[in-house]
N, C-alpha and C positions, 0 to 999 in steps of 0.2 A: 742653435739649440736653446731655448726657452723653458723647458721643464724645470722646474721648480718641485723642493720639497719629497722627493722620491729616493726612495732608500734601495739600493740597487745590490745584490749581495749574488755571487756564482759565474760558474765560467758562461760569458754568452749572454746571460741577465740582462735584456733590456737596452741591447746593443742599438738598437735601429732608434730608442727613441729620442723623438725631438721635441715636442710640444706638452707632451704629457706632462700632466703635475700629483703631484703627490698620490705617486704609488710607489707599493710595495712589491719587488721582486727578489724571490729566495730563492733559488737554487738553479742548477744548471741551464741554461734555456728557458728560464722563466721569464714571461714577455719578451719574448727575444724578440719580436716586430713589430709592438706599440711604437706609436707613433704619435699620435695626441688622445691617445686614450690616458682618462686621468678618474683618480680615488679607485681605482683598483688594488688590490691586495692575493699576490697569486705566489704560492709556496708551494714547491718540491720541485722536482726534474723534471724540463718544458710544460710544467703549471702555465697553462696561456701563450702559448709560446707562438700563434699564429694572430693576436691580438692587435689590432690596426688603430681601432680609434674605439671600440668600445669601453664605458664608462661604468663604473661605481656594481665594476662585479670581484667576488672572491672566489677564488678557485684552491684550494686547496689536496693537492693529492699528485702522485707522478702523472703526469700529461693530462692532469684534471684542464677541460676545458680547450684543450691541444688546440683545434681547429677554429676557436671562436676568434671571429675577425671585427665586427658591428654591435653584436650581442651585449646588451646592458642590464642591469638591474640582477643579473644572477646570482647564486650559490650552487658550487658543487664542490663536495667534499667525497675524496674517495679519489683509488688507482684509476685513470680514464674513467673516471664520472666527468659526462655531458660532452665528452671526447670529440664529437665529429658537431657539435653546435659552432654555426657561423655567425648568425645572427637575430636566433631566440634569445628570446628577454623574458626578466620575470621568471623565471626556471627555479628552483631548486631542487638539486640532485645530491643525495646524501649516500652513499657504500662506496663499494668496489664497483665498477662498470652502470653505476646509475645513468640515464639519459646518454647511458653511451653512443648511438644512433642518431641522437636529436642534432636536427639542422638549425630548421626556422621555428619549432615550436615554441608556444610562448605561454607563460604561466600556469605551468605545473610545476606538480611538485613529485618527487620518487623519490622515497626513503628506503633501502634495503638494498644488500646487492645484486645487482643487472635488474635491479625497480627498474620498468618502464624501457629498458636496456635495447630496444627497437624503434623507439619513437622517434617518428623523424621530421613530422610538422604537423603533428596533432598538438590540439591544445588544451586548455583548460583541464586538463588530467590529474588526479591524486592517487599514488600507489604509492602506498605503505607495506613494506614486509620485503620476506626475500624471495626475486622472480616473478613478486606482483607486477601484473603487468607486462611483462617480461617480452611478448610479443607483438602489442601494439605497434601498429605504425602509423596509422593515420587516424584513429578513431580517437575522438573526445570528449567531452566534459563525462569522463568514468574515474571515480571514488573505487578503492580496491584498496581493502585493509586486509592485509592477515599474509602471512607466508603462501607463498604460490595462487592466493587470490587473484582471479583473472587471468593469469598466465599465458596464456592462450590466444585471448582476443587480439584478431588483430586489426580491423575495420570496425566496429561495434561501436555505438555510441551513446552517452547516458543508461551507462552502466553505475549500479552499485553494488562493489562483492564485498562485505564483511567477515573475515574468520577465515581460520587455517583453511585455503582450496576451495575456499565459496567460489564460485566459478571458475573453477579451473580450467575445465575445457571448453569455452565459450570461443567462439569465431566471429561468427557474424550477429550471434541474437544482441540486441538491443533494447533498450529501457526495460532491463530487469533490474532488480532489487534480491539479493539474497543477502541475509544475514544468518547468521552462526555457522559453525566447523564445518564443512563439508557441503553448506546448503548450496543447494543446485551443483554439485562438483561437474558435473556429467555433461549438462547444458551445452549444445554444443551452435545451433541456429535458433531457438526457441527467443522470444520476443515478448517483451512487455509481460514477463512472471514477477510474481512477489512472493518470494520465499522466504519464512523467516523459523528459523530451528536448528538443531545439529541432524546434520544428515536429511534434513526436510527436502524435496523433489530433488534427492543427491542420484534418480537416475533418471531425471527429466532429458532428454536430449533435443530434442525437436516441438515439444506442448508447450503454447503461447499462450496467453493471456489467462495464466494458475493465479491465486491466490493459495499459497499453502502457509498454513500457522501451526508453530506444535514442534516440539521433538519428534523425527521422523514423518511427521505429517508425508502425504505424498509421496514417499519415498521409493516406490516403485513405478511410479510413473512417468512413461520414457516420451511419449510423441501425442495424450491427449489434453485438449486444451480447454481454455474455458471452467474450471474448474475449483473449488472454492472448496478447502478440507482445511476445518480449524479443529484442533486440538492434535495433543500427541498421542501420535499413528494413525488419527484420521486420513480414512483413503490410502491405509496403507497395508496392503495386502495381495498374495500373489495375482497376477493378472489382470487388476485395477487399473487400466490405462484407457479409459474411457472420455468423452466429454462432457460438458455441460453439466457437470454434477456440483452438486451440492451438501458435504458433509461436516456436521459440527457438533463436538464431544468428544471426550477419549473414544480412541478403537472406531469411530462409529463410520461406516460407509468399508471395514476392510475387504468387506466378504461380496462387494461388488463388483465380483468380477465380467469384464466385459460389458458393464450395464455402461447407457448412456441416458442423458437430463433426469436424473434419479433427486432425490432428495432424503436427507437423514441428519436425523436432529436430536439427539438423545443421547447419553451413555451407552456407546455400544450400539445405535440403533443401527440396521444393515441390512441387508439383504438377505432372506432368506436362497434364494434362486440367484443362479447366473446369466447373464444377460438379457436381464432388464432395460425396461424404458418406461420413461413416466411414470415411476412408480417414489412412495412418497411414505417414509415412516416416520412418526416422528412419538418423543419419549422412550424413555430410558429400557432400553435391550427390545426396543421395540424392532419387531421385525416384518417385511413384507415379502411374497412369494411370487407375485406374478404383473406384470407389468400394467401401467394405468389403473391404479390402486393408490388409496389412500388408507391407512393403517396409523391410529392415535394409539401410542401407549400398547404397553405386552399385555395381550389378552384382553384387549380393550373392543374387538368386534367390528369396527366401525362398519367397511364397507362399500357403500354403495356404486352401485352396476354390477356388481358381483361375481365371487366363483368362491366361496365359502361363507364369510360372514354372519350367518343366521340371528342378526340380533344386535342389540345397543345403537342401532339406528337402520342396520342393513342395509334401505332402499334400494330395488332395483327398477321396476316400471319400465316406462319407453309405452307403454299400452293407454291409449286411449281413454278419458275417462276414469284414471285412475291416479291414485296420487302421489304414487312411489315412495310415499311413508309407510312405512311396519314398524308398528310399538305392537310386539308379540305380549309381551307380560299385561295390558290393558286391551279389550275385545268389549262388544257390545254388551256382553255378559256380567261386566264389571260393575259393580255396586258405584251408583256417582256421589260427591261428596257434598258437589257445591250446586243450588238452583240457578238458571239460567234462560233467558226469552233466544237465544240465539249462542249456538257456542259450536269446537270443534268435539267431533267424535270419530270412533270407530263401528267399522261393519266386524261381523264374525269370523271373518279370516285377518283382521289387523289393519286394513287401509283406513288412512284418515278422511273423515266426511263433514262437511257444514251442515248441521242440525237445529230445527225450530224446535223449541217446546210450546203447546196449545193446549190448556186444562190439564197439565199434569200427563199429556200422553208426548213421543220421541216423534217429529214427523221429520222427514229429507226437508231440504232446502228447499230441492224443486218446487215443490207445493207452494212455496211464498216467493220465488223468486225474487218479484218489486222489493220483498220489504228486506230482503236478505243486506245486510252488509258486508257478506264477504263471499268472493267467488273463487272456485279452484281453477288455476290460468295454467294450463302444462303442470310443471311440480310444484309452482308457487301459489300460497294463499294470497288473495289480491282485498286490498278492500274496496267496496266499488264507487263508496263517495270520493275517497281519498281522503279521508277523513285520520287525524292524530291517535295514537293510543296514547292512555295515561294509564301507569301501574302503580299501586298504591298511592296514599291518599299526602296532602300536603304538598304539594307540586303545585306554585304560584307562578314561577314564568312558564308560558307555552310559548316562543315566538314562530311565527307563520315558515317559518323557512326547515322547520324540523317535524317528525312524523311520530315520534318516539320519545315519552317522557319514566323517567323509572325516579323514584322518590327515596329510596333505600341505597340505591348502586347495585350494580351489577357485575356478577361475579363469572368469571368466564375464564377457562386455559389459554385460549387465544384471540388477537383484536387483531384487526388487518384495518387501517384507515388508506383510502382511493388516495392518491394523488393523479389530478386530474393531467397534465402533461407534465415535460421533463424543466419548464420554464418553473414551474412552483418548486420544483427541490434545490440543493442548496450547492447543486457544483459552480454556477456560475462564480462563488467564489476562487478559483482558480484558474478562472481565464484571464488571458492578459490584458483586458480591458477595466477590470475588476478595482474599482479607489478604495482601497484599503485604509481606514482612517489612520491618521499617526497616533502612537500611543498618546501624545500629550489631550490631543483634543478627546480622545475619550475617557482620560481622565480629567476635562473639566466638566463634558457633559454626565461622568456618573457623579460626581461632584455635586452637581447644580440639579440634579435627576432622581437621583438614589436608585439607578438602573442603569441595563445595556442599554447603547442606543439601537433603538428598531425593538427592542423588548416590550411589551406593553407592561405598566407601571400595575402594582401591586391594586391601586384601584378599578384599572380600566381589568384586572382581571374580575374583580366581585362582579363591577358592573355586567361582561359582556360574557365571562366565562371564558373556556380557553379551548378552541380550533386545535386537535390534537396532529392532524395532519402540516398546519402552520408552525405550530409552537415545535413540532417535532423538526420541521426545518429550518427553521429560524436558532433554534437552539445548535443545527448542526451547522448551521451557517457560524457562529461563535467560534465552535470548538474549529472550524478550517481557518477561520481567522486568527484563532490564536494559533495554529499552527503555521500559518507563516510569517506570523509574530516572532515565535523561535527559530523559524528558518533563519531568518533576518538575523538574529541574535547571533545563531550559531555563526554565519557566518563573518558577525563585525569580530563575536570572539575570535575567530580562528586567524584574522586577520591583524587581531593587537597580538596573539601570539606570534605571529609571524613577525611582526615587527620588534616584538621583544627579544627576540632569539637574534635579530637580526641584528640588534643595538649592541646586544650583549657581544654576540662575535666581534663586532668592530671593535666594541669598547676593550677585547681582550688583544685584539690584532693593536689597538694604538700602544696599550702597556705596553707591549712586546715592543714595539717598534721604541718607545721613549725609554724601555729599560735597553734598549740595543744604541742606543743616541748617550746613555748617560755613560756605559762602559768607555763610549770614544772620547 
C-alpha cells in the first residue's frame, strides 16, 4: 500500500485503496474501490464508491458519482448526481439526480435537479434549471437555461433553450435557438428556428427554419416554416401557419391567415383577405386584399396590374404599344410649365408618351424617330444612345461606369441596392475557413490606420465615394466579426468561471480537510 496523504473517514471508506494519494473519503462507502485514483475529494454515503483509478474528481452528495470507475476531471454535487458515470470527464453535475444517467459523457455541465438526468454519452451539453434537459440521451453541444428548458429532447443537437420551458417539448428538432419564457415550448421536430420572446412560436411544433422576434411574435404557428415575424405579435393570429412569409412591426402580418410568401412591413401592416400569396404591404396599418399585389402605405393607391387601385401610379398595361403608366391628375389637357426640344408626356386618357416640340407645336416622337433620344421598350423608358442623365446643376464628377447623376440628393421611401451573387455578401464570415484577425493585430493596424482594416480610410471615401452595396457588406462583415469576437470572450469568460468555482471548492474542501488534521 503506497497511498499517501488521504484522509479516509466512514465505515467501508476507501477500503480497496492502494496506490491512491491524497484523497479525500467521507462517509460510508465513499471510494470504497479506488485503487490508484489520487486528488479526489468524495463525501457522503458511497460518494464514488465504484471508483478505480479515476483522478482529481469531487463528488459530493449520497451515491453522487456511485458508478464512476475511469472518469476524471468531474464535479457532481447532489443525491445520485452523475450516478451511473464510468468514465466521462470533464462533467459537472450540480442538484439532486443531475447527470444521473451519464456513462461516457464528457464536458457538460447540469445544474438543477435531474438537469440532463438521461444523458448517457452525449457531450458538450449545458442545462441549467430544473429537468433542463432532463431527457437527453445522446444529443449534444445544447445550452438549455431556465426550469424545464428542453426537457424533452432526446437525440437533438445544437440546441439553445433560454427561459422557463423554452423548448420544452422538443425531440428531435435541431439547431434551434429560443430564448425567453415559454419561447418555442411546443416545438417538438421543427429545426434550425430562431425564436426569441416570451411565448414567441410557443405553438410551433413541426415549422423549420422561423426567424420569430417579439413578445408573442409567431405564436400560433404550429408546422409552417420559413418565416421571418419581428415585432410583438407579429404573425400572431388565429390560423397564421403559413410559409415563406415575411412580417415586421407590432401586430403586423396577424390577420394572415392561411396566406403564404406574403410580405408586411409597417405598424399593423396585414392582410386584408385570407389566404393570400405574393401579396406585399408595406407602411403603417397598411393593408392588402388579394394576392400578387403590392400596396405602399393605408390609402396610398399604389397598384400595378390591378383589381382596384385607380391612381398614385395604378399601372396596368400588358397591351402593346402602350406604356402602363397612368398619371390620372396630369392629361394632354394640362397647362406645361417648363419648355422643351424633347420630353415625356401624356395622351387624353393618361398613358405616358415621348414627345418632340417643332415651332412651338406637340408632335409624337415617331415623326423624328433618328433624332429621338428615348424610346418606349415594353414598360421601360430606354435611352437609345445610352447616354448619362444629369439633374440639377454643379455635378463635377460623371465617371463612365454610372448612368445617373443627381446634384441635390435624392429623397425616396425606399432603396434596394443589387447584390450581384451570394460571394459579395458578408456570411463567409462564418465559415470555418474564415481568419479571423486576433484582436491585437487589429489594434495595431487601427493604430497605425486610424480605421478598420478592409474599411476604406476617410480619404479614399472623398476620393472614390462610397459603393452602398459594398460598404453595406463590409460593414456587415465587422459587426459578424465582432460577434465572434464575443463568442470567443463569452466563452474564455465562462471558462475562468468555471475554474474559479472550481479553486474555490477545493480551496474550501483543503480547510475542511486541515481544520479536520488540526482537531487530531
Amino acid at each position: 500500500m503506497s497511498g499517501n496523504g488521504n484522509l479516509i473517514l466512514g465505515r467501508g471508506a476507501g477500503v480497496q485503496n492502494m496506490a491512491g494519494a491524497q484523497n479525500a473519503f467521507v462517509g460510508g462507502l465513499a471510494g470504497r474501490q479506488n485503487s490508484s485514483g489520487s486528488y479526489n475529494s468524495f463525501f457522503g454515503y458511497e460518494a464514488g464508491a465504484g471508483n478505480t483509478i479515476g483522478n482529481n474528481n469531487s463528488f459530493l452528495g449520497n451515491g453522487a458519482g456511485y458508478t464512476n470507475t475511469e472518469g476524471y476531471d468531474n464535479l457532481f454535487g447532489g443525491y445520485r448526481s452523475g450516478y451511473f458515470n464510468s468514465t466521462g470527464h470533464h462533467n459537472v453535475f450540480m442538484g439532486s439526480g443531475a447527470g444521473y444517467s451519464n456513462t461516457t459523457g464528457a464536458d457538460n455541465t447540469f445544474i438543477g435537479a435531474d438537469a440532463g438526468g438521461s444523458n448517457t454519452t452525449a457531450a458538450g451539453n449545458v442545462f441549467i434549471g430544473s429537468l433542463s434537459g432532463s431527457s437527453t440521451t445522446t444529443g449534444s453541444q445544447n445550452t438549455f437555461l431556465g426550469t424545464q428548458s428542453g426537457q424533452n429532447v432526446t437525440t437533438a443537437a445544437a440546441n439553445t433553450f433560454v427561459g422557463y420551458r423554452a423548448g420544452a417539448s422538443t425531440t428531435t428538432g435541431a439547431y434551434n435557438t429560443f430564448l425567453g419564457v415559454q419561447a418555442g415550448q411546443n416545438n417538438t421536430t421543427g429545426s434550425s428556428n430562431f425564436i426569441m420572446g416570451t411565448n414567441a412560436g410557443s405553438a410551433n411544433t413541426t415549422g423549420t427554419a422561423n426567424f420569430f422576434l417579439g413578445d408573442n411574435a409567431g405564436a400560433v404557428n404550429t408546422s409552417g416554416g420559413y418565416n421571418v415575424y419581428l415585432g410583438a405579435n407579429a404573425g400572431n393570429g388565429a390560423g397564421v401557419n403559413g410559409s415563406n412569409n415575411l412580417s415586421i412591426g407590432f401586430e403586423s402580418g396577424r390577420a394572415n391567415n392561411g396566406g403564404n410568401t406574403n410580405t408586411f412591413v409597417g405598424f399593423r401592416a396585414d392582410a386584408g383577405a385570407a389566404g393570400l400569396s405574393n401579396a406585399t404591404a408595406i407602411g403603417a396599418n397598411a393593408k392588402v386584399n388579394v394576392s400578387n399585389a403590392i400596396v405602399l402605405g393605408n390609402a396610398a393607391n399604389v397598384g400595378i396590374g390591378n383589381t382596384v387601385p385607380t391612381a398614385r401610379l395604378h399601372v396596368t398595361s400588358g397591351t402593346s404599344g402602350q406604356s402602363g403608366l397612368r398619371l390620372e391628375n396630369i392629361t394632354s389637357a394640362t397647362s406645361t410649365s417648363v419648355n422643351a426640344s424633347k420630353f415625356l408626356t401624356v395622351d387624353g386618357t393618361g398613358n405616358v408618351i415621348l414627345a418632340n416640340v417643332a415651332s412651338g407645336a406637340r408632335q409624337a416622337a415617331g415623326a423624328e424617330a433618328v433624332e429621338s433620344l428615348w424610346e418606349r421598350k415594353g414598360n421601360y423608358l430606354l435611352s437609345r444612345q445610352g447616354e448619362g442623365l444629369i439633374i440639377g446643376s454643379g455635378v463635377q464628377k460623371t465617371p463612365a461606369d454610372y448612368n445617373l447623376f443627381v446634384s441635390k440628393g435624392i429623397l425616396t421611401e425606399k432603396v434596394k441596392v443589387a447584390v450581384r451573387n451570394s460571394s459579395d455578401w458578408s456570411d463567409y464570415v462564418f465559415g470555418s475557413g474564415y481568419a479571423l484577425r486576433p484582436l491585437g493585430e487589429v489594434e495595431r493596424y487601427v493604430k497605425a490606420n486610424k480605421h478598420l482594416p478592409g474599411v476604406p480610410s476617410a480619404a479614399e471615401v472623398v476620393r472614390e465615394g462610397v459603393d452602398l452595396a459594398r460598404m453595406d457588406a463590409k460593414l456587415l462583415e465587422k459587426v459578424e466579426e465582432l460577434t465572434l469576437y464575443l463568442i470567443e470572450l463569452k466563452k474564455q469568460n465562462d471558462l475562468l468561471i468555471q475554474r474559479s468555482n472550481r479553486l474555490e471548492r477545493e480551496n474550501k474542501a483543503i480547510r475542511r480537510t486541515l481544520h479536520s488534521l488540526k482537531k487530531k
